[in-house]
Structure formats: C-alpha cells, structure tokens
DRENDO-1510 file (C-alpha; in Angstrom, 1 decimal, always signed):
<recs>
REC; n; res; u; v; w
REC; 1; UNK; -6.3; +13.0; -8.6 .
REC; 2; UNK; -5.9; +9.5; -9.7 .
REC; 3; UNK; -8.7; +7.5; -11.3 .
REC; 4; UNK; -8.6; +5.1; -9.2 .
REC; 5; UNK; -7.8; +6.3; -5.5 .
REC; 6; UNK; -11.3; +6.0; -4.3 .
REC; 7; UNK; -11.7; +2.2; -5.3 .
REC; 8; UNK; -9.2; +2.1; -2.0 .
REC; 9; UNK; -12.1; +2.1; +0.8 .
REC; 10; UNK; -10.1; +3.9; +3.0 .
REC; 11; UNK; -9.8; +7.0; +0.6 .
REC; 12; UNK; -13.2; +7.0; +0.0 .
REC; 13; UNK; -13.8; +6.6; +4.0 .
REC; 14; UNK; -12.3; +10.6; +4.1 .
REC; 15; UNK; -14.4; +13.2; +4.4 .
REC; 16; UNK; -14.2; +15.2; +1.2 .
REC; 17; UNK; -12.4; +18.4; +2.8 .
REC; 18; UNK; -9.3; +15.7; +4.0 .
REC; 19; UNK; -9.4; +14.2; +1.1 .
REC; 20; UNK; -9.1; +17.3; -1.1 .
REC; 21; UNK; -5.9; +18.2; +1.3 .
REC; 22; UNK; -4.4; +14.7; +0.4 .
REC; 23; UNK; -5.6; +14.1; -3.6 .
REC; 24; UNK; -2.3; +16.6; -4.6 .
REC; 25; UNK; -0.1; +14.2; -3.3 .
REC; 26; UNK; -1.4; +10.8; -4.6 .
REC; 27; UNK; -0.4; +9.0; -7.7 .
REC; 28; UNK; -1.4; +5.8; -9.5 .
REC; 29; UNK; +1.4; +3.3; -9.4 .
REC; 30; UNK; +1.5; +0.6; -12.1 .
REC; 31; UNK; +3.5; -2.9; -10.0 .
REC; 32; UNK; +3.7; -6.3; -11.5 .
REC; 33; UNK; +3.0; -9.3; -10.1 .
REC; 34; UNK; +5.9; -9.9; -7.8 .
REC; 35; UNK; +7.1; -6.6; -7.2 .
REC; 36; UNK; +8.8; -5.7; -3.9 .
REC; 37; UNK; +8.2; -2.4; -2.4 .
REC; 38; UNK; +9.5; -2.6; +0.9 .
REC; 39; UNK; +13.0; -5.3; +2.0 .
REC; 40; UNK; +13.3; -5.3; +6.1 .
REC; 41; UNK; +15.6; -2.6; +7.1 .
REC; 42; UNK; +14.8; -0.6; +4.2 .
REC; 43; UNK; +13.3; +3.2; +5.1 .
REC; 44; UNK; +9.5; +3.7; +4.4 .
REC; 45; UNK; +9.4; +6.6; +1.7 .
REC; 46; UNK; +5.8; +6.1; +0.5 .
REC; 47; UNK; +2.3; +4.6; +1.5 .
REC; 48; UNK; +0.6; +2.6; -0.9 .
REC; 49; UNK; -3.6; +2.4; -1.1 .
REC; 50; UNK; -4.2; -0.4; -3.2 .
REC; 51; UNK; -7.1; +0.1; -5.1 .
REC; 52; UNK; -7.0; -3.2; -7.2 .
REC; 53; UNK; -4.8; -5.5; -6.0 .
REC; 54; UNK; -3.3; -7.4; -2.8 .
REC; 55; UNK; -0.1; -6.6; -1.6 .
REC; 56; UNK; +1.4; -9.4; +0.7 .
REC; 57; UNK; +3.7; -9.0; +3.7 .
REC; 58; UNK; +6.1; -12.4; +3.4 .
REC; 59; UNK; +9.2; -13.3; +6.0 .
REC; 60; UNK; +11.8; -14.8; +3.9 .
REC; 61; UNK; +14.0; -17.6; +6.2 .
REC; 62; UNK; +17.6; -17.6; +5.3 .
REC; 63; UNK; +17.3; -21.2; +3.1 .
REC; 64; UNK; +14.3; -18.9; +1.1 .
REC; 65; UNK; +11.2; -20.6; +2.3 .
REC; 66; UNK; +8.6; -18.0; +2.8 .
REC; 67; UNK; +5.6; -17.6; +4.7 .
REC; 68; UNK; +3.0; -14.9; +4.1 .
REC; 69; UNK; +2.4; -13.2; +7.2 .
REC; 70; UNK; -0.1; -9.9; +5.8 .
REC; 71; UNK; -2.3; -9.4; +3.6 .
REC; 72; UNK; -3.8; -5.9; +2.3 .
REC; 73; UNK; -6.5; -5.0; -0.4 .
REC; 74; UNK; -8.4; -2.2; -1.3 .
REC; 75; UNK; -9.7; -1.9; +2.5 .
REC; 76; UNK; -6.2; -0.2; +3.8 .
REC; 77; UNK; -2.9; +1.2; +3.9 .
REC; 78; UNK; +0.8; +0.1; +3.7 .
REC; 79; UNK; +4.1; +1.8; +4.2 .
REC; 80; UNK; +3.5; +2.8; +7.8 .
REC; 81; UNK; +4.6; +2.1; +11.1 .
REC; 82; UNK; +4.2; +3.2; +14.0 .
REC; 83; UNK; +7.7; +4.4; +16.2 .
</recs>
C-alpha cells in the first residue's frame, strides 16, 4: 500500500474491509508540475487520488488560451466518467 493513499480523504472515507480490497491495486505516482494525464478524446485507463497536490481540469481554445474549469485535491477522485 502506498504511503501516502490515505492523505486522499476519500481513501481514508472507506471502510477498512473496501479498502483492503482496493490497497493491491494502488500505486504512488510521482507528476511534475504541468503534467497532463488526460487530452479530450483520450481513453481513461487509471483514476488518480491525489493525496498532495491539485490536479486541474483546463479547456484549451484552438488560438491556446485556457480556462480552468475543475479543480481536485486530496478530497476526491479523477479519471472517471460516468457513460
């Protein structure tokens, strides 16, 4: 189990038995700042429970402005959606 998967809330929201169903499967990920881990259109092979960061969710225009549209910390969950 990874040292730091229950500084992610949600982790340490799960009752221990779920938990201990799930811990085999996590694994710490090191990103730098900037790092993309999702581009639109792209297939979602992993969640991601940050523990110490914030991982944005930005739409790009086509002249490259940006706008932030998400924002997730230690509370939640990304790499989901629902069908």
């Amino acid at each position: 189990m990874p040292s730091d998967s229950l500084k992610n809330r949600l982790l340490a929201a799960l009752p221990a038995p779920e938990f201990a169903c799930l811990a085999p499967y996590l694994e710490e990920v090191n990103l730098s700042l900037g790092a993309v881990l999702y581009e639109s259109g792209s297939e979602l092979r992993h969640l991601y429970f940050p523990s110490d960061s914030i991982v944005s969710l930005l739409y790009v225009t086509l002249d490259g402005a940006s706008t932030e549209m998400s924002v997730v910390g230690n509370e939640g969950v990304l790499g989901w959606h629902f069908l």
